[in-house]
Residue, then its C-alpha position, 0 to 999 in steps of 0.5 A: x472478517x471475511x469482508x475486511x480480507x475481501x476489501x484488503x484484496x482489491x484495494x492492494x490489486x488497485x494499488x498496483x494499478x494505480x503504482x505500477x500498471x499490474x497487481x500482485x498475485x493474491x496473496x500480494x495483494x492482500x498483504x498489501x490491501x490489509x496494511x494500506x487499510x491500516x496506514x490509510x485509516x490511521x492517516x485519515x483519522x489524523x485528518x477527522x475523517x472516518x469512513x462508515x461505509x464500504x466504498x469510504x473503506x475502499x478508498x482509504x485502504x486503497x490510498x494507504x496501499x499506494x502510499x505503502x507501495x511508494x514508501x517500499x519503492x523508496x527504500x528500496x531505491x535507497x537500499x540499490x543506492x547505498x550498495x552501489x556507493x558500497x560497490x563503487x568506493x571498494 
């Protein structure tokens, strides 16, 4: 278990370097390393690919921490979007 959190924190602090240049603070990255892991090990099993190891884990938890920053980016800029629209038809 410790490992697997151990894993979470540095997949989400690379995530943010890969999205955005900075990490979060600890906890930030951990949330978001632990759910990539699991967006990344879900997609990557749809695919028929499995990761064993350490570094295999690593790579799957840090692709699904990026695809999860880019989909809460997304949403937000909808969200932003949609209450502009709001702003500007009242």
């Amino acid at each position: 278990m410790l490992w697997f959190l151990i894993i979470g924190i540095i997949a989400g602090w690379l995530a943010g370097k890969i999205d955005k240049g900075g990490g979060f603070n600890l906890i930030g990255d951990l949330v978001v390393g632990v759910a990539g892991s699991f967006i990344g090990g879900y997609l990557f099993g749809i695919l028929g690919f499995s990761d064993h190891e350490t570094i295999g884990g690593m790579i799957t938890a840090t692709i699904g921490a990026v695809l999860l920053l880019w989909i809460i980016r997304y949403l937000y800029f909808l969200m932003i979007l949609h209450l502009y629209n709001m702003i500007e038809q009242s």
